[in-house]
C-alpha positions as CSV (number, residue, x, y, z in Angstrom):
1,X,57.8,22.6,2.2
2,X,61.6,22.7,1.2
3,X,63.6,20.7,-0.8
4,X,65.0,19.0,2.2
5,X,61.7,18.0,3.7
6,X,60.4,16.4,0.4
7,X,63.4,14.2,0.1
8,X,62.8,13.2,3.5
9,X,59.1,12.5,3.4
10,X,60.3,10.4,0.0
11,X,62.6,8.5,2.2
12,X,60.2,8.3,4.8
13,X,57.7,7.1,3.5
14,X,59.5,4.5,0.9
15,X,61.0,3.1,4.2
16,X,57.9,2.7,5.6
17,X,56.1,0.4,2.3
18,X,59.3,-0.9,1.7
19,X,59.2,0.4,-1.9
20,X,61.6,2.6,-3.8
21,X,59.5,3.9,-6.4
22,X,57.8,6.0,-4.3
23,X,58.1,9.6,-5.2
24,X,57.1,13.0,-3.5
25,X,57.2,16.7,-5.4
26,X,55.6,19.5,-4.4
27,X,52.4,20.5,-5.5
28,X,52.7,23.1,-8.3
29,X,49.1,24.6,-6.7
30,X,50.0,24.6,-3.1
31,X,53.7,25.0,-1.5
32,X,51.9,23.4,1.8
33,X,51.3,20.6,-0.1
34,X,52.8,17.5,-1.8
35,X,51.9,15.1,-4.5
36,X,53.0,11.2,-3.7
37,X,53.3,9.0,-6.9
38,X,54.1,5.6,-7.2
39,X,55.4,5.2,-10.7
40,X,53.5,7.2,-12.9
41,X,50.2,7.2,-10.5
42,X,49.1,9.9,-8.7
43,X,48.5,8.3,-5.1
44,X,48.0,10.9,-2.6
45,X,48.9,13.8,-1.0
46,X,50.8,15.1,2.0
47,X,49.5,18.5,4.3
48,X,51.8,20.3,6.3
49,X,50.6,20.9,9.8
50,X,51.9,23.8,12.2
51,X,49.5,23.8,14.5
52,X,50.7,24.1,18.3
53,X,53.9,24.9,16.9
54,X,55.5,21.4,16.5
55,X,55.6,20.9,12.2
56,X,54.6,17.1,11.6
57,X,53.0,16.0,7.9
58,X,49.4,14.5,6.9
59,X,50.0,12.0,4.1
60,X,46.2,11.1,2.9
61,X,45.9,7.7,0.5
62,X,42.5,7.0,-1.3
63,X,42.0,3.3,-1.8
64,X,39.3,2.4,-4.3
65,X,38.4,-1.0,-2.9
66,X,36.3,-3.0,-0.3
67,X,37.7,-3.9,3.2
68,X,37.7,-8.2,1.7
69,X,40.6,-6.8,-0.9
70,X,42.4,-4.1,0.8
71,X,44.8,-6.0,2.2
72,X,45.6,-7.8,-0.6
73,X,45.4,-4.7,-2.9
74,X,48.1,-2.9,-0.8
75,X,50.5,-5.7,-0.8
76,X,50.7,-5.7,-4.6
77,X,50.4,-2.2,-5.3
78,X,53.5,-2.1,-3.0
79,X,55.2,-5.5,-3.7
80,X,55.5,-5.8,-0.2
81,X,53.4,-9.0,1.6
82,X,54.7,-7.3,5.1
83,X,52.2,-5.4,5.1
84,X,48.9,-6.2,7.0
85,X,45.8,-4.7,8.6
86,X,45.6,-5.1,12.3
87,X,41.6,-5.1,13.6
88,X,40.8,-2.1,16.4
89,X,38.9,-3.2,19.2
90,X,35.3,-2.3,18.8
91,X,35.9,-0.4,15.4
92,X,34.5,-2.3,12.1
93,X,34.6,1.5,10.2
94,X,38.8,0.8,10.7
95,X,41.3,-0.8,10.5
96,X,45.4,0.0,11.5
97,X,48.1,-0.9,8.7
98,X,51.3,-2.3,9.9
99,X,54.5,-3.0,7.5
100,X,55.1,-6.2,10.1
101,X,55.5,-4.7,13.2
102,X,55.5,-1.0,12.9
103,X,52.1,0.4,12.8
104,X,51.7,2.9,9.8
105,X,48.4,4.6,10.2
106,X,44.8,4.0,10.3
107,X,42.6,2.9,7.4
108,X,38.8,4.1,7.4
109,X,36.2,3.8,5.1
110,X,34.4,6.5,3.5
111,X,30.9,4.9,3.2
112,X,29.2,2.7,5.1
113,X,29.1,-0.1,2.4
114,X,32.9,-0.1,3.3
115,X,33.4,-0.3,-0.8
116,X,36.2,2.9,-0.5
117,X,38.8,3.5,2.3
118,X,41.2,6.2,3.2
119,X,44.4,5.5,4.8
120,X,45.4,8.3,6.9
121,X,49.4,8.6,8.1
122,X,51.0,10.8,10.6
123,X,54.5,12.2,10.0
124,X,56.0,13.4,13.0
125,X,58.9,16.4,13.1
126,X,61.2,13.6,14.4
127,X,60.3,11.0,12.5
128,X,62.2,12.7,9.5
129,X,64.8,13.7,11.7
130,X,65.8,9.8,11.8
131,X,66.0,10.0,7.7
């Protein structure tokens, strides 16, 4: 990833939670990877994915609480009460997070106690090229 991509993912992906303290670096251990923070917290990564030859970005968000909080947990880690999870038709393993309208990704949890979730977020080529 170049410098022009991580600005872009930053923008990206501050647009999309509606936050501005998001920030994105690349990781010191992995030029194919990049480190998301959120202030001073470490809140997940981002894979770079060149398979089939289109370039598009894995953003990867752990979220250390049960599926009765998440919502809630999201809106104030982001100060943004947009944001809402949307119920899949015959999935209770996950759920789709939306900032109002515009779906984000998908959120599924990593046990079956549903006490830890993952929210997993595609980034398209020419999603970045609208940034």
């Amino acid at each position: 990833m170049d410098k022009t991509e991580l600005k872009k993912l930053q923008e990206f992906l501050r647009k999309s939670f509606g936050s501005p303290d998001i920030r994105v670096a690349l990781d010191p251990k992995n030029i194919e990877r990049a480190v998301v923070q959120y202030g001073e917290r470490g809140i997940g990564t981002i894979e770079v994915d060149d398979e089939d030859g289109d370039r598009s970005f894995a953003f990867e968000m752990k979220l250390p609480v049960g599926r009765e909080v998440l919502q809630d947990y999201l809106r104030k880690l982001f100060d943004n009460e947009k944001l809402k999870l949307i119920a899949r038709s015959r999935k209770t393993d996950s759920v789709e997070l939306n900032n109002g309208d515009d779906f984000l990704g998908v959120i599924s949890a990593d046990d079956k106690a549903g006490r830890s979730w993952t929210l997993q977020m595609a980034i398209l080529d020419f999603d970045l090229d609208e940034i």
